[in-house]
C-alpha positions as CSV (number, residue, x, y, z in Angstrom):
1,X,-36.9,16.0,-8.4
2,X,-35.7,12.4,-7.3
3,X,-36.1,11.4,-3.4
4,X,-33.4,11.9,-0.9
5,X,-31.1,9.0,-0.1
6,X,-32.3,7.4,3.3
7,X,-30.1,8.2,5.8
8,X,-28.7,4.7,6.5
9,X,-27.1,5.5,2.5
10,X,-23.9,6.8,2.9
11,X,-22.8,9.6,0.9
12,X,-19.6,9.5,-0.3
13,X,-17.4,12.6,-2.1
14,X,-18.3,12.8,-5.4
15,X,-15.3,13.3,-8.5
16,X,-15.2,17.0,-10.1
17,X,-16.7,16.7,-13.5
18,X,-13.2,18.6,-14.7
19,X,-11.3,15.8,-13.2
20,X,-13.6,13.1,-14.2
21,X,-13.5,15.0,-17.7
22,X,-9.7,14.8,-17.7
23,X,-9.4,11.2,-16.6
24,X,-11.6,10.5,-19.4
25,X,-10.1,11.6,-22.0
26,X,-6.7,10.2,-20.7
27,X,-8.2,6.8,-20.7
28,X,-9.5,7.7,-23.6
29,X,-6.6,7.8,-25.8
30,X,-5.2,4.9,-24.1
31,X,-8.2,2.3,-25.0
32,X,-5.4,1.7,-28.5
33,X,-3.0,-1.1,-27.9
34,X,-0.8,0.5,-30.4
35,X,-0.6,3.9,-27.8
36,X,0.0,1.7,-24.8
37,X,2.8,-0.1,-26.6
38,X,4.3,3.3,-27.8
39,X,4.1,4.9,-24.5
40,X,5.4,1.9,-23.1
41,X,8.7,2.0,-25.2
42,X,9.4,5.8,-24.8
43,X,8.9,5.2,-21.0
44,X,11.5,2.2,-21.0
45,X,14.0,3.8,-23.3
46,X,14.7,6.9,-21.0
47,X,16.1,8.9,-23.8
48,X,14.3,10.7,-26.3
49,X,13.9,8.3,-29.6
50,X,13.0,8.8,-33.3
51,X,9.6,8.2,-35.1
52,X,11.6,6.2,-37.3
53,X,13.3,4.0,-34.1
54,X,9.5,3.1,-33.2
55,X,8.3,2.3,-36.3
56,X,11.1,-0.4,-36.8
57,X,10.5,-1.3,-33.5
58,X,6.7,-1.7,-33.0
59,X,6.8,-2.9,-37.1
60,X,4.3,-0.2,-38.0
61,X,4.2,2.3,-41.3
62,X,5.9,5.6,-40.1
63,X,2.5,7.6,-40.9
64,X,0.5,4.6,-38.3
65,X,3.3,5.2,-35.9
66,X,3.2,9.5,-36.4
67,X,-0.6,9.6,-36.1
68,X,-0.7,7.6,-32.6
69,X,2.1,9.5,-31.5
70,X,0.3,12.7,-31.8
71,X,-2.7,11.4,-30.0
72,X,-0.2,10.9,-26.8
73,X,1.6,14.3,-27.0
74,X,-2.3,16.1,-27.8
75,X,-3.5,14.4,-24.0
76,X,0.4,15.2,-22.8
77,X,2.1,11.7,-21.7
78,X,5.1,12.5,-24.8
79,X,6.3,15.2,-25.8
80,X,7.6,16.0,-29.5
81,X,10.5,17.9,-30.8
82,X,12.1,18.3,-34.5
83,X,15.9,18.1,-34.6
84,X,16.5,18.8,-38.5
85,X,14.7,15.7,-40.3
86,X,14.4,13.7,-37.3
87,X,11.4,14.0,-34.7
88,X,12.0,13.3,-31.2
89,X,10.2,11.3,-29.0
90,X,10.4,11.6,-25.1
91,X,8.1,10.5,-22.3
92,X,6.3,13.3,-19.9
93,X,7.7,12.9,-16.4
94,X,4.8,14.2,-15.0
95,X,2.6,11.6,-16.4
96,X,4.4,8.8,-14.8
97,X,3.1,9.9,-11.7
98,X,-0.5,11.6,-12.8
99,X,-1.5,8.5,-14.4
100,X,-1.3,6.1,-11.9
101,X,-2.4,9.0,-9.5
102,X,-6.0,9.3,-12.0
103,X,-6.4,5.4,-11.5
104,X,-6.4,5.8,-7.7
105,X,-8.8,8.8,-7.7
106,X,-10.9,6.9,-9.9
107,X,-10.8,3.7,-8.0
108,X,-11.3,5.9,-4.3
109,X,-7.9,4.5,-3.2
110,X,-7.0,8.0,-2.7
111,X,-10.5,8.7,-1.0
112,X,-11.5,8.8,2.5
113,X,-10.0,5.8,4.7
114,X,-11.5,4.1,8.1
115,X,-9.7,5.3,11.4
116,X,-10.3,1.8,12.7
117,X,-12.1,-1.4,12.8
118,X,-15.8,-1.3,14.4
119,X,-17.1,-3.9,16.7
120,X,-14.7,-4.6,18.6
121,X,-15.3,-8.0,20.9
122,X,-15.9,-7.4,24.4
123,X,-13.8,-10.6,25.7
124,X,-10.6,-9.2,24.4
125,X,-8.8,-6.2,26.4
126,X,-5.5,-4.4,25.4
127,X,-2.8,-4.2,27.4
128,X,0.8,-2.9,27.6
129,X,3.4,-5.2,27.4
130,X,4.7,-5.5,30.7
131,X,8.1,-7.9,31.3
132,X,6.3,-11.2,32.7
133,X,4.8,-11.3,29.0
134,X,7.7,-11.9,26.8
135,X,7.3,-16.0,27.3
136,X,3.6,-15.5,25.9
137,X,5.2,-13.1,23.0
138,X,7.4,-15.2,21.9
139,X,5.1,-18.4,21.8
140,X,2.5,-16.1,19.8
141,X,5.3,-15.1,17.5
142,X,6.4,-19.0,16.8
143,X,3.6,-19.5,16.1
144,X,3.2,-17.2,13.6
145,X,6.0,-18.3,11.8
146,X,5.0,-22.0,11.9
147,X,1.6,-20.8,9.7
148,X,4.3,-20.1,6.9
149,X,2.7,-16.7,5.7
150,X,3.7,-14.0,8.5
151,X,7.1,-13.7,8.6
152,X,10.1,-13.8,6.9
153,X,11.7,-15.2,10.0
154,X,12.2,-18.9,10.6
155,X,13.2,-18.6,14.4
156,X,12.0,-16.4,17.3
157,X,13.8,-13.6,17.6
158,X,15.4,-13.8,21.3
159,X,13.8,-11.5,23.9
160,X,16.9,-8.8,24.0
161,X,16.1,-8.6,20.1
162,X,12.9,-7.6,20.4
163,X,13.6,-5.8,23.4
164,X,15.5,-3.5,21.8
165,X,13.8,-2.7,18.2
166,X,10.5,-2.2,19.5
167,X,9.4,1.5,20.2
168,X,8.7,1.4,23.9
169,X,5.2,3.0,24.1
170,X,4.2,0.8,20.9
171,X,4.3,-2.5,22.4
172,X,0.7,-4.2,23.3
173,X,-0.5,-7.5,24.5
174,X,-4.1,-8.8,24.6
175,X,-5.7,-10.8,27.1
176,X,-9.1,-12.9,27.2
177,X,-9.6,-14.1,30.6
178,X,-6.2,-13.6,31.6
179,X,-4.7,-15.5,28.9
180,X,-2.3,-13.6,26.5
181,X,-3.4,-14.2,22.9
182,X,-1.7,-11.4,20.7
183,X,0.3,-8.9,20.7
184,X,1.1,-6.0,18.3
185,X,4.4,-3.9,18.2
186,X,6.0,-1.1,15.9
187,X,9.2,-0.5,15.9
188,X,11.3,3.0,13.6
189,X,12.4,2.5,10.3
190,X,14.9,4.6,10.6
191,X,17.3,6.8,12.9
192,X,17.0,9.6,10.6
193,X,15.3,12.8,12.7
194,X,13.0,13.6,9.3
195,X,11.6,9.9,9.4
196,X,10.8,9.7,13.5
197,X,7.1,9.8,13.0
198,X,7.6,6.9,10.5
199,X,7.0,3.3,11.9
200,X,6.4,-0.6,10.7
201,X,3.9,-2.4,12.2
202,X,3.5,-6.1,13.3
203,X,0.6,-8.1,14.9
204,X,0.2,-12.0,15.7
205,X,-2.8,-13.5,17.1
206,X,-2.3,-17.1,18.9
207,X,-3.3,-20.3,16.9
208,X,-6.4,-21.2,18.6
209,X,-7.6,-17.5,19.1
210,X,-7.5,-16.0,15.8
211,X,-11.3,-15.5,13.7
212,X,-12.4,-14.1,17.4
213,X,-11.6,-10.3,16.9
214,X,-8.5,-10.4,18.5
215,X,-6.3,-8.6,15.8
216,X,-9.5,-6.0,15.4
217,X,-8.6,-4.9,19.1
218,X,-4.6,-4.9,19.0
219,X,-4.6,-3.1,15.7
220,X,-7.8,-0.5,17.2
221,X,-5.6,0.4,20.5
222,X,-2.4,-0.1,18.3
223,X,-3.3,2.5,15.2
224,X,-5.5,5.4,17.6
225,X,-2.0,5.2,20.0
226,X,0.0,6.0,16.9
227,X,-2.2,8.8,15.7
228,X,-2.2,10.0,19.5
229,X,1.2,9.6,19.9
230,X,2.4,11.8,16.1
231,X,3.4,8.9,14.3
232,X,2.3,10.3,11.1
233,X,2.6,6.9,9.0
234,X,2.3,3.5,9.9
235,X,3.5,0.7,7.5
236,X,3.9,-2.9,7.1
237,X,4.6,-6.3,4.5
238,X,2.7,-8.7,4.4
239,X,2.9,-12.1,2.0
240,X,-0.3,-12.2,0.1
241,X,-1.1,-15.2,1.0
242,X,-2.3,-13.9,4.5
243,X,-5.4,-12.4,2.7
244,X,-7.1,-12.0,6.3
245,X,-4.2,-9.7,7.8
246,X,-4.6,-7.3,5.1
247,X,-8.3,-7.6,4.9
248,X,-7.6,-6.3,8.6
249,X,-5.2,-3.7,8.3
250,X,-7.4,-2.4,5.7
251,X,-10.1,-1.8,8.0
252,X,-7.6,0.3,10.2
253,X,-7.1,2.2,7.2
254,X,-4.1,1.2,5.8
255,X,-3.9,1.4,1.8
256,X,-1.6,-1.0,-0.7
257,X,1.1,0.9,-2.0
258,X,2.5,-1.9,-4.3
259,X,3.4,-5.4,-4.7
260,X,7.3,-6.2,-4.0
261,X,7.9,-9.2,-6.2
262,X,10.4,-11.4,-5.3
263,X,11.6,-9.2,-2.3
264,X,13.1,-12.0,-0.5
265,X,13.6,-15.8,-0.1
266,X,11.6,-18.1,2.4
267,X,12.6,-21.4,3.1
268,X,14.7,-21.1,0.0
269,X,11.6,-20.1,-2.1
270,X,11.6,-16.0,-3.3
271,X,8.5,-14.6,-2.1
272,X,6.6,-11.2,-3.0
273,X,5.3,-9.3,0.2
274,X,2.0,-6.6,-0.5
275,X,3.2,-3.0,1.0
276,X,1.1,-1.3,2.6
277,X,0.4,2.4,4.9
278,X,-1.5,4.4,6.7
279,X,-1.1,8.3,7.1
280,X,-2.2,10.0,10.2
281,X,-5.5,11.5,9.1
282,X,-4.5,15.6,9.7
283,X,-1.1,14.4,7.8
284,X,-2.3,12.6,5.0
């Protein structure tokens, strides 16, 4: 018998072996070129499609083309059907979202997430917003925008703007000796009654006061008030370029959902923003 881990070792959830099994063997079958480019036209088509359509297509005999198609309807991502001499080739909905969904088990993006970042600096303390701070905001927040990776914005939103889109018990400021530094804010995404619970997310740290733990403390008090408060999912864009803010929101347990390419144009430039969210832990 092996020794025990030593307690500073964390022990993290281990993957069922009838999971791990599965996963396998869907990898498995997938490790041919030739069956990721088959898949990969059935998906795109969106109609079912003959043997004989992908063998002109992919320019492979029809017997190549039949055997690699059976090893994709044997694991389940086609399916198969004869229609008189013809046999009919169709993608497996469920597969478009159990594949991706056996990457992210595999890769624990699905696993167990931090609440929140740990060691928090003692210098910084977390505030509401109160009105005589909106001149400090709005500095922070210009100059945010002048690092050219936080903000789609070009100007400062006025005061009434902001006023008005942030939620009103989701507004924070933090000080260090008496100076406001950053502030965080979330404001709905929608007015929709089944999406109240659902917010985005935003947090600038002034230019000569970021690196100190500043955004570790606005996004600690801003992510345990959400949870507190039932906002059940937290979410937020960021240009990926601004590799320490998501670094950060990470640590509060926020996951990447995607990459929006091209979402929007900067300056005149189209830029792609990383999406990411966080669940409420009982909700997620």
């Amino acid at each position: 018998m092996s020794a025990p881990l030593p307690p500073t070792v964390p022990v993290y959830a281990q993957l069922a072996p009838h999971d791990a099994a599965t996963y396998a063997e869907w990898f498995a079958c997938l490790a041919e070129p030739m069956r990721v480019r088959l898949l990969h036209a059935v998906a795109v088509a969106g109609v079912e499609v003959t043997v004989g359509q992908l063998t002109e297509q992919m320019g492979i005999s029809q017997s190549t083309c039949s055997h690699h198609l059976r090893k994709l309807a044997e694991v389940g991502f086609v399916r198969m059907r004869k229609e008189r001499t013809n046999t009919l080739v169709s993608v497996n909905p469920a597969c478009c979202t159990g594949l991706p969904h056996a990457a992210d088990v595999v890769m624990g993006v699905l696993g167990p997430r931090p609440c929140c970042p740990e060691d928090l600096p003692t210098d910084v303390r977390v505030r509401a917003l109160e009105a005589g701070d909106w001149t400090d905001v709005r500095r922070i927040y210009g100059e945010g925008i002048a690092t050219g990776h936080a903000t789609f914005e070009t100007e400062v939103p006025d005061r009434r703007s902001l006023d008005h889109a942030w939620l009103p018990d989701h507004r924070w400021v933090a000080e260090v000796d008496g100076r406001v530094v950053g502030w965080a804010a979330a404001r709905g995404v929608s007015n929709r009654p089944v999406y109240a619970g659902v917010a985005e997310t935003s947090i600038y740290v002034g230019h000569g006061d970021r690196g100190r733990g500043v955004g570790k403390a606005l996004i600690h008090r801003q992510v345990t008030a959400a949870d507190e408060a039932g906002l059940w999912t937290l979410q937020t864009s960021i240009f990926p370029e601004n590799r320490a803010s998501i670094a950060l929101h990470r640590s509060a347990g926020y996951r990447t959902l995607g990459l929006r390419e091209r979402i929007g144009r900067h300056n005149g430039v189209w830029r792609d923003t990383v999406f990411l969210e966080r669940r409420r832990s009982e909700d997620g």
